[in-house]
C-alpha positions in Angstrom: 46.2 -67.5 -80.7 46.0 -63.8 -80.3 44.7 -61.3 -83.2 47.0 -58.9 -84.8 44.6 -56.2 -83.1 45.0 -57.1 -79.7 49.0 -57.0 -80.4 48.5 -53.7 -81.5 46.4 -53.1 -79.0 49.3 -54.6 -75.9 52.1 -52.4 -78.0 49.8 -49.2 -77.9 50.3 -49.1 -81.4 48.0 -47.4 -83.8 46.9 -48.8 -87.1 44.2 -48.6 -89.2 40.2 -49.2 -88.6 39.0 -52.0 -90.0 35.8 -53.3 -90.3 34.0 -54.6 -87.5 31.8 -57.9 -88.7 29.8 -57.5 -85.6 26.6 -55.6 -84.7 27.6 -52.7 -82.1 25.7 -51.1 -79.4 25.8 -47.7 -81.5 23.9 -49.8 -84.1 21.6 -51.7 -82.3 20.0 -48.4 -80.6 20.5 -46.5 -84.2 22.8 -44.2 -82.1 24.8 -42.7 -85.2 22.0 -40.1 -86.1 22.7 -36.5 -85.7 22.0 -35.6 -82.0 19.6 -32.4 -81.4 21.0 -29.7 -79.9 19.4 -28.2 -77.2 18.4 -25.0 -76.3 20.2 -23.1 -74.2 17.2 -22.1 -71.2 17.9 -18.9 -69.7 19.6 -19.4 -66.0 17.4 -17.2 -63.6 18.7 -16.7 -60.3 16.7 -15.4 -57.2 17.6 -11.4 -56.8 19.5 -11.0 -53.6 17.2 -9.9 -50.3 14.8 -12.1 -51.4 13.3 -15.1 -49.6 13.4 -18.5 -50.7 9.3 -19.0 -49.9 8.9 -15.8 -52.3 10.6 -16.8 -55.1 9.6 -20.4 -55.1 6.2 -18.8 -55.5 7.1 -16.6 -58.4 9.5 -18.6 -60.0 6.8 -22.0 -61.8 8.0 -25.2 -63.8 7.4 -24.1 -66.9 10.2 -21.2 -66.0 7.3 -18.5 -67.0 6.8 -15.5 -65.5 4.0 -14.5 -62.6 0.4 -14.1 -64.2 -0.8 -11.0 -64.4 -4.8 -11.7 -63.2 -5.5 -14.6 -61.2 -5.6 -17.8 -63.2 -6.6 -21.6 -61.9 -4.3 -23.9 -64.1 -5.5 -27.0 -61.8 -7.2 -29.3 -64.2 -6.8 -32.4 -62.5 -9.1 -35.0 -61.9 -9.8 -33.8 -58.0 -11.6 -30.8 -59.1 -14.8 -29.9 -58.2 -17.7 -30.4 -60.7 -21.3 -29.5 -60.3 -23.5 -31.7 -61.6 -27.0 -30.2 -63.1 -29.8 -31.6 -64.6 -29.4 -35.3 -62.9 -31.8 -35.1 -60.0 -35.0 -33.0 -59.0 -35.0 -30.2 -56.9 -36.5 -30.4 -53.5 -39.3 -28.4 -53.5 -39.9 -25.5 -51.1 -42.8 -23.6 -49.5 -43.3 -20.2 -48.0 -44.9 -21.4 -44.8 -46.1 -19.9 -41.7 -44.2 -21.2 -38.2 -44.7 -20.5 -33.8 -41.6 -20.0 -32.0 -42.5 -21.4 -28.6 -40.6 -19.2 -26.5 -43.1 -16.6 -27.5 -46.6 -16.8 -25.2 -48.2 -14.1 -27.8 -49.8 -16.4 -30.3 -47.0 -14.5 -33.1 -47.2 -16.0 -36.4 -44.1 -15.2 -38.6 -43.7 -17.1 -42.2 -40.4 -18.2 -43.9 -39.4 -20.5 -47.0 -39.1 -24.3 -46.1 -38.7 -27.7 -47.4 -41.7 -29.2 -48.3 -40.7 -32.6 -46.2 -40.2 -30.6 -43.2 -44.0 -29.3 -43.2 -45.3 -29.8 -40.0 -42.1 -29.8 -38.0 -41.2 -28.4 -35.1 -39.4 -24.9 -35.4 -35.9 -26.0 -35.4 -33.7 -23.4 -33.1 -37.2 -23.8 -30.9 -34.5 -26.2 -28.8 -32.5 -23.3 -27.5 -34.9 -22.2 -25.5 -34.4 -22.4 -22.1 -36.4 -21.7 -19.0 -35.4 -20.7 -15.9 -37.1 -22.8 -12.9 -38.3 -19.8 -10.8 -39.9 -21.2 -7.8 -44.0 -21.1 -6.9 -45.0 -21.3 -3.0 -48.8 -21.3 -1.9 -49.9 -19.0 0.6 -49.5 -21.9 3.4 -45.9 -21.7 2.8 -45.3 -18.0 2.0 -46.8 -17.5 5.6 -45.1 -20.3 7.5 -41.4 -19.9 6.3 -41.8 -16.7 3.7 -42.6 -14.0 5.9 -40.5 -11.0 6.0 -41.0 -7.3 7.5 -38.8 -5.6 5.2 -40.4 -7.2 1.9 -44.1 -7.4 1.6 -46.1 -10.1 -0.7 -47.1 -8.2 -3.8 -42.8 -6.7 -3.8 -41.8 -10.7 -3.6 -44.9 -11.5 -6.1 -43.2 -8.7 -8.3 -39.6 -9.6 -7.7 -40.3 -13.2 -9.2 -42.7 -12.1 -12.1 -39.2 -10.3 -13.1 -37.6 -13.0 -12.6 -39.3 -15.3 -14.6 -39.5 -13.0 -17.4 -35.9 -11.9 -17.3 -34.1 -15.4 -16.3 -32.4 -13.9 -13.4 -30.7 -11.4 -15.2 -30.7 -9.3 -12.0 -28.7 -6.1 -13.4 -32.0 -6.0 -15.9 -34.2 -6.4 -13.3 -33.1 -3.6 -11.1 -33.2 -2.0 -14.2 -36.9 -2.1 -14.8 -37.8 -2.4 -11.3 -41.1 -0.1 -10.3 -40.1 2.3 -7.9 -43.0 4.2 -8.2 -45.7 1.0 -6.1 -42.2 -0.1 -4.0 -39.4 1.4 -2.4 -36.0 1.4 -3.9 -34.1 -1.6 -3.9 -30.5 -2.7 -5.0 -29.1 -5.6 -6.8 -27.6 -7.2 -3.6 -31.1 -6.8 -1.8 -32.8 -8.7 -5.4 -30.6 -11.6 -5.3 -30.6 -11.8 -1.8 -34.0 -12.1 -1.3 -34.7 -14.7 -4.5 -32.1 -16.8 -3.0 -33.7 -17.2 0.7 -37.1 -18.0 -0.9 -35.1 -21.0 -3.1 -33.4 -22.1 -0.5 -36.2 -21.6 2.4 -38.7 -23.6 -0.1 -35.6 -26.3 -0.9 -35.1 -27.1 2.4 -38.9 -27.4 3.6 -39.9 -29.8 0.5 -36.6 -31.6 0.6 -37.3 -35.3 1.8 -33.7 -36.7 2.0 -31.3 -33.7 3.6 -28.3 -35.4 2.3 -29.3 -34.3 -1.0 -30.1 -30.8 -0.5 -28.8 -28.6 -2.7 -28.8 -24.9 -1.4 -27.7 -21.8 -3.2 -24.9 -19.5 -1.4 -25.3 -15.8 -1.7 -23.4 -14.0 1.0 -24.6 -10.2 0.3 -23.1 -8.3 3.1 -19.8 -9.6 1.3 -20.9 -8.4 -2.0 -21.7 -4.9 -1.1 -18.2 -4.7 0.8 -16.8 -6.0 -2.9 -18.7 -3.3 -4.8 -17.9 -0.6 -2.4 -14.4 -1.2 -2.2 -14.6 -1.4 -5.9 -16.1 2.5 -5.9 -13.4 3.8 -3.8 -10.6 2.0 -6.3 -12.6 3.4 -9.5 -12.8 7.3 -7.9 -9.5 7.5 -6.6 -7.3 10.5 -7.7 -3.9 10.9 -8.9 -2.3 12.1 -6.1 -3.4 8.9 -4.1 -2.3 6.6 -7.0 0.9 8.0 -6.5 0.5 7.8 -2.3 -0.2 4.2 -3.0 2.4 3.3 -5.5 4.7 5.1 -2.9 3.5 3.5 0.0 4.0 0.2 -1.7 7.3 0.9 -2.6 8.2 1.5 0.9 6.7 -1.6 2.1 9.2 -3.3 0.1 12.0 -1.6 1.2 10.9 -2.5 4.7 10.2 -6.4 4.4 14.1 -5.9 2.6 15.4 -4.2 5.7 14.0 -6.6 8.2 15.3 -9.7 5.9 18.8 -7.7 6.1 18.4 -7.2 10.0 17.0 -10.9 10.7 20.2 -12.6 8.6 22.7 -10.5 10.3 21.6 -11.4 13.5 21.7 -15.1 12.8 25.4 -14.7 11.5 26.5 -12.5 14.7 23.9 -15.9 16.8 26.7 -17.8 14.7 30.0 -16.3 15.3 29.2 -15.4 19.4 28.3 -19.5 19.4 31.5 -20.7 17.8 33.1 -18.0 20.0 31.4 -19.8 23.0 32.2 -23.0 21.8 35.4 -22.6 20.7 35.8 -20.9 24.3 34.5 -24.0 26.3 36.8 -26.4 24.5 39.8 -24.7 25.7 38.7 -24.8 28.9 38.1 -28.3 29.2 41.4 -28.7 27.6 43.7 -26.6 30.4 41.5 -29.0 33.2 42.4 -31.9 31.0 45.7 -31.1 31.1 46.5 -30.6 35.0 45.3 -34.3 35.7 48.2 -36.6 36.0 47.2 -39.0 32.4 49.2 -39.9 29.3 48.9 -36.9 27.1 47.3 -37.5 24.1 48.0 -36.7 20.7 45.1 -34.7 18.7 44.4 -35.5 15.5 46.2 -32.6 13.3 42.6 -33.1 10.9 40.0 -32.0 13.8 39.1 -28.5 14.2 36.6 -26.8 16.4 32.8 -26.6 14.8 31.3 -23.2 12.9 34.8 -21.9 12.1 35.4 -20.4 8.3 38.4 -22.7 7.6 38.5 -25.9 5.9 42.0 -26.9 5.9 43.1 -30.0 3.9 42.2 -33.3 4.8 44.5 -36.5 4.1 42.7 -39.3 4.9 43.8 -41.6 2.0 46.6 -43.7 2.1 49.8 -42.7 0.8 53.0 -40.5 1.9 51.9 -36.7 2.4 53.7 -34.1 3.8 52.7 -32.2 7.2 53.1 -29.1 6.0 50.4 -29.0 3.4 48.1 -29.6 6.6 48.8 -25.7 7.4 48.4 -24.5 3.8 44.7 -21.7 3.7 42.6 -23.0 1.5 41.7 -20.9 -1.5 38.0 -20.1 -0.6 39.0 -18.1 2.3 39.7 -15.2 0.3 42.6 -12.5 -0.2 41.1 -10.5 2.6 41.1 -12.8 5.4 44.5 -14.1 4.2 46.0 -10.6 4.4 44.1 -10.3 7.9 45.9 -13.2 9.1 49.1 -12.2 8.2 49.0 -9.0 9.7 48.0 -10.4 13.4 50.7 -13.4 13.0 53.5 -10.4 12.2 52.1 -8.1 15.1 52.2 -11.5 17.5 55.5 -12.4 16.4 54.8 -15.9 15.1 56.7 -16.6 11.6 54.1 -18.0 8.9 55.7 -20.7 8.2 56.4 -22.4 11.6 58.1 -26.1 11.9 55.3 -28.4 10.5 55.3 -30.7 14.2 52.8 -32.6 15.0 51.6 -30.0 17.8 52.7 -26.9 16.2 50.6 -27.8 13.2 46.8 -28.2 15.6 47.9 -25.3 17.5 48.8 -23.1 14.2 45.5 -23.9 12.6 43.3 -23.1 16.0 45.3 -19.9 16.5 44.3 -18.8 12.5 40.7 -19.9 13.0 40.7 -17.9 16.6 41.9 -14.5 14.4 39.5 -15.4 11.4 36.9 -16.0 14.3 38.0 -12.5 15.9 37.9 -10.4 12.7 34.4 -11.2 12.1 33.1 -10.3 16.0 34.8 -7.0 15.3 33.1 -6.2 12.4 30.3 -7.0 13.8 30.4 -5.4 17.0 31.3 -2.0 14.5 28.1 -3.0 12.6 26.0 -3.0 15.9 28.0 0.3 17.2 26.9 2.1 14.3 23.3 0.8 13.9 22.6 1.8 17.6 24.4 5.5 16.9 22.4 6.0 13.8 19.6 5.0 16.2 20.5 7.4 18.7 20.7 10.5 16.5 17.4 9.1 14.9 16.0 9.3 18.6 17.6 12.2 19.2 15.8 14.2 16.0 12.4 12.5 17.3 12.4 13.9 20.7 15.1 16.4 21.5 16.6 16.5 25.0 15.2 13.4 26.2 19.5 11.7 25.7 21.0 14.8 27.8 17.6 13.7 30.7 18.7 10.2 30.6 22.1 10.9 31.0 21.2 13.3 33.9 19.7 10.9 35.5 21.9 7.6 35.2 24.7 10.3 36.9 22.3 11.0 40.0 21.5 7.3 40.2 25.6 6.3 40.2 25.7 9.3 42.5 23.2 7.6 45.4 24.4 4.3 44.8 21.3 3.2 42.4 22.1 0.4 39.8 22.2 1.3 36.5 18.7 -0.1 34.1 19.8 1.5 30.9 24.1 0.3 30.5 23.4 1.1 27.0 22.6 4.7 27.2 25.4 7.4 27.3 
């Protein structure tokens, strides 16, 4: 049976508060205290222009301000402390030490653990020797021998080396020109390396294994002389060279120019040739008593410029469309086509007949074909008269001589060599 409330409650009718006998959520969690209010926190926002990065930096948890003098706030159990008074020091001694790359006997002190007394001078392992070779006087005479360098210079030249480790700039440096003649770096190498290599190759029991040591010095005086010239050279040949280069360019870009328009004009007078010879064979063809022979309205002769559509799929297609120019030939050559068919005659639309259609197409592809051998043939016309006058500015006279004397040649009945001259 339902409770008066819950009638009131369907009908949205409002009546008075009773008494609730049970325990209420609002209760239970002592939720009827007075809430505290909270502060209103001031709202900073980040001033415009600057970056996020920045003010994430400036603006901290606590919403407080940027510290004036540095301050370390990190008191977290990761930090760092030092710990005193739990062990003993190590002890340590002022101590006197040898460094063996010195052969004076120098004795230099310095403060060191006591446990290390005794040791070897630690950085003493950095020391490194160059293995400058020793020959006996057997040797030196048998192999060594040379007239331009005598046995106390060599003697010298690898006392240097030894105490310079082949630092050969040094030893030219310190070289004693006063007891022997003037020598440069090239002749100092070169001669070191003859005697490494001379002595390697004498002692050396398995060849296989021989290790020699390449030094070409001609090459390296070339190098550094070369190198002179490049370092002394003046402005005005700086700018010689820089202009010099700049006309190589130009140059390797002409010949590219001259070397591709030769291969097109190689292309067009083939297809010209080509296109030429078919013909031919066509007209014998056709004298022969045979069945003529439909062509296929698709073929068309090889190297020409125009693609014309190909219907090759099955389905109903008009002939016509078999005449239409594509559009990658081009408003030029369209416009060039159109002006030879209306000085021939020929409408450009003609009845779309079997015939009429292969014989349309190969007459278009002849004029396309045509255009391009006259521009070329203008191209070469005006290359050779800029040639000409070129020749003609080189050596003046020598075109009005020639012509002289192809007229007294035609004149005694003489062939003509030069067709191309005037």
């Amino acid at each position: 049976m339902a409770m008066g409330s819950d009638v009131r409650d369907i009908l949205e009718i409002e009546g008075s508060e009773e008494k609730e006998d049970f325990m209420t959520k609002d209760a239970l969690f002592n939720d009827t205290k007075k809430k505290k209010a909270k502060k209103n926190e001031a709202n900073f926002k980040k001033p415009e222009g600057m970056h996020r990065e920045l003010w994430g930096l400036l603006w901290t948890d606590n919403k407080d301000g940027p510290p004036i003098i540095p301050t370390d706030t990190c008191q977290g159990y990761k930090q760092m402390k030092a710990k005193i008074g739990q062990s003993r020091v190590r002890p340590w001694k002022w101590m006197p030490f040898t460094n063996p790359a010195r052969k004076d006997g120098a004795v230099f002190y310095h403060w060191r653990r006591l446990a290390d007394e005794g040791l070897d001078y630690p950085f003493a392992r950095f020391n490194k020797a160059v293995n400058v070779p020793i020959y006996s006087e057997l040797e030196y005479q048998q192999h060594l021998h040379d007239e331009n360098w005598s046995r106390p210079e060599t003697e010298y030249l690898l006392e240097l080396c030894r105490r310079f480790d082949l630092r050969f700039i040094v030893i030219h440096d310190r070289w004693d020109r006063q007891r022997f003649p003037n020598r440069s770096v090239e002749d100092l190498k070169e001669r070191y390396y003859v005697i490494c290599n001379t002595l390697a190759k004498v002692r050396s029991t398995n060849p296989n294994e021989l290790k020699m040591r390449v030094f070409d010095a001609s090459h390296e005086r070339r190098r550094k002389e070369q190198l002179e010239k490049l370092f002394h050279r003046t402005e005005e040949q700086i700018e010689e060279e820089e202009r010099l280069v700049q006309e190589l360019k130009k140059i390797e870009q002409r010949k590219k120019e001259r070397e591709k328009k030769a291969l097109d004009l190689q292309k067009l007078i083939t297809a010209a040739d080509s296109n030429l010879d078919s013909r031919r064979s066509e007209r014998k063809a056709s004298k022969k008593v045979m069945p003529c022979k439909v062509r296929d309205a698709t073929t068309t002769p090889e190297a020409t410029s125009i693609k014309f559509p190909d219907f090759k799929q099955s389905g109903v297609s008009l002939r016509s469309q078999r005449m239409k120019l594509p559009a990658s030939l081009g408003q030029r050559k369209t416009k060039a086509i159109e002006t030879t068919l209306e000085e021939l005659g020929i409408d450009l639309n003609p009845m779309p007949t079997q015939e009429i259609v292969i014989s349309f197409n190969e007459l278009r592809q002849d004029i396309v074909l045509m255009n391009e051998l006259k521009v070329a043939l203008a191209n070469c016309e005006y290359e050779l008269q800029t040639l000409r006058h070129r020749f003609e500015n080189l050596t003046p006279g020598s075109i009005s001589e020639l012509t002289t004397v192809k007229q007294e040649n035609m004149a005694i009945g003489l062939p003509d060599l030069n067709p191309d001259t005037p």
